[in-house]
C-alpha positions as a Python dict, from the first residue, in 0.01 Angstrom:
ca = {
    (1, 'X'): (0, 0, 0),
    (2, 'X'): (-79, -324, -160),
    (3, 'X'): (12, -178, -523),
    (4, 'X'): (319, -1, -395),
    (5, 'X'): (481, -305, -282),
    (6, 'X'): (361, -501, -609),
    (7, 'X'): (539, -234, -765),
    (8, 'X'): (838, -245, -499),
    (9, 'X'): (894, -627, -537),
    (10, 'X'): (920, -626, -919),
    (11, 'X'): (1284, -511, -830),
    (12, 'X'): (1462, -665, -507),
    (13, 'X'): (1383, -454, -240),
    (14, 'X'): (1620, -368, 90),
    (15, 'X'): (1376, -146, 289),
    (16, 'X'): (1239, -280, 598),
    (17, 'X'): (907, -305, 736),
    (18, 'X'): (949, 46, 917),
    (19, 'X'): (1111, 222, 643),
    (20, 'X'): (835, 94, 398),
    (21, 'X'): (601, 253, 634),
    (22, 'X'): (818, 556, 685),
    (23, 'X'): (1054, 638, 415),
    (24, 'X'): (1169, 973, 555),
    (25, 'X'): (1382, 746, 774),
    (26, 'X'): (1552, 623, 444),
    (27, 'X'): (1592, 987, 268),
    (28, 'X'): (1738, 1137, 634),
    (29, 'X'): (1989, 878, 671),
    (30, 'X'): (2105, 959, 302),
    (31, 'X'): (2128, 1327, 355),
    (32, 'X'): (2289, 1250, 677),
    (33, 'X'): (2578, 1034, 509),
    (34, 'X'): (2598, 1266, 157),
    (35, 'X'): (2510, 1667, 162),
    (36, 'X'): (2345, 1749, -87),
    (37, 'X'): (2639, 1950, -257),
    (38, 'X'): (2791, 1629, -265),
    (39, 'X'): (2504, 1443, -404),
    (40, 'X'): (2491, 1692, -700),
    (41, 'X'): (2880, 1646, -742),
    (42, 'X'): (2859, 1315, -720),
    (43, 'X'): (2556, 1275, -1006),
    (44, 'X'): (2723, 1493, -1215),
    (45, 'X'): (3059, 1284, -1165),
    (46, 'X'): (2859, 965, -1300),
    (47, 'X'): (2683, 1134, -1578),
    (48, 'X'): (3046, 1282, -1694),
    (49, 'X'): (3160, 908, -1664),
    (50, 'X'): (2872, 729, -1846),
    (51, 'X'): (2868, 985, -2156),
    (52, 'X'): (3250, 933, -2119),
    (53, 'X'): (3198, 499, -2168),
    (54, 'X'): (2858, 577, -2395),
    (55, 'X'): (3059, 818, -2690),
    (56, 'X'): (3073, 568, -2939),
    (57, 'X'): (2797, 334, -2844),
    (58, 'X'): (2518, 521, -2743),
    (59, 'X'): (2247, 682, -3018),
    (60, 'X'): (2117, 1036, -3010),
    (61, 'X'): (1810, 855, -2777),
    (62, 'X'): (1988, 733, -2517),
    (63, 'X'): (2173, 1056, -2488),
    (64, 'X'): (1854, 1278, -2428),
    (65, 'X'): (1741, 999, -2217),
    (66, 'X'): (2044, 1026, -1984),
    (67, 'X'): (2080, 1396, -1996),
    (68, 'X'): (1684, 1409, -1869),
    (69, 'X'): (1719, 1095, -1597),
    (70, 'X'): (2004, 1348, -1464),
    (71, 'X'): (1840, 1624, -1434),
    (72, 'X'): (1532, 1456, -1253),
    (73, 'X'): (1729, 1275, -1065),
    (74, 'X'): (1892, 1629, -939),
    (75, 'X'): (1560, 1760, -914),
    (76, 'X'): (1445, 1449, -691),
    (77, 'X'): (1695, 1486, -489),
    (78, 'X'): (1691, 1842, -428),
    (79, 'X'): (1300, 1780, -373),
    (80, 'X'): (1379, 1520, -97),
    (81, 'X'): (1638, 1748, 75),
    (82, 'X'): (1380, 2010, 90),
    (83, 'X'): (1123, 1744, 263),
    (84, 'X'): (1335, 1634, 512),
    (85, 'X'): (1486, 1946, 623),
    (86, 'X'): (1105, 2068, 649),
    (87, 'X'): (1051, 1758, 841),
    (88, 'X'): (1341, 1796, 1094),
    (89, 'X'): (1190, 2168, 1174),
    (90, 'X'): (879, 2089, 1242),
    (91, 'X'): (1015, 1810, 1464),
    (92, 'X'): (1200, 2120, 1621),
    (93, 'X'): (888, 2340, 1652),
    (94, 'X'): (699, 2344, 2009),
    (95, 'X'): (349, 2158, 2006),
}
């Protein structure tokens, strides 16, 4: 835990002490406020917009760079919607 949060603090951190120590709290709340049809729509809406800005400035790099952070970030967040609606059915499920 000690190396996650060295890692955490490099970057200025919002996540309190029981979300550090369970983040599903974080990714349910964001599922709960965006669907995940929405999230895509959304991601895709910002990618459209940055290659829109990035047409005459960004190089062939950056480009493939931004095209592959998309589609991990898609696949992340698909991923996460996956765990958590796992996790709200075994919550569901009788001991």
């Amino acid at each position: 835990m000690k190396q996650t949060l060295k890692q955490l603090d490099f970057q200025p951190n919002n996540l309190t002490q029981e979300e550090m120590l369970n983040p599903e709290i974080v990714l349910a709340n964001f599922f709960d406020n965006f669907p995940i049809h929405e999230c895509r729509s959304k991601t895709w809406e910002l990618y459209k917009g940055w290659t829109s800005y990035a047409v005459e400035n960004a190089d062939a790099t950056q480009a493939v760079d931004m095209l592959l952070f998309y589609d991990q970030l898609i696949e992340f967040m698909n991923a996460s919607f996956v765990y958590i609606a796992q996790e709200k059915i075994e919550e569901n499920l009788p001991n």
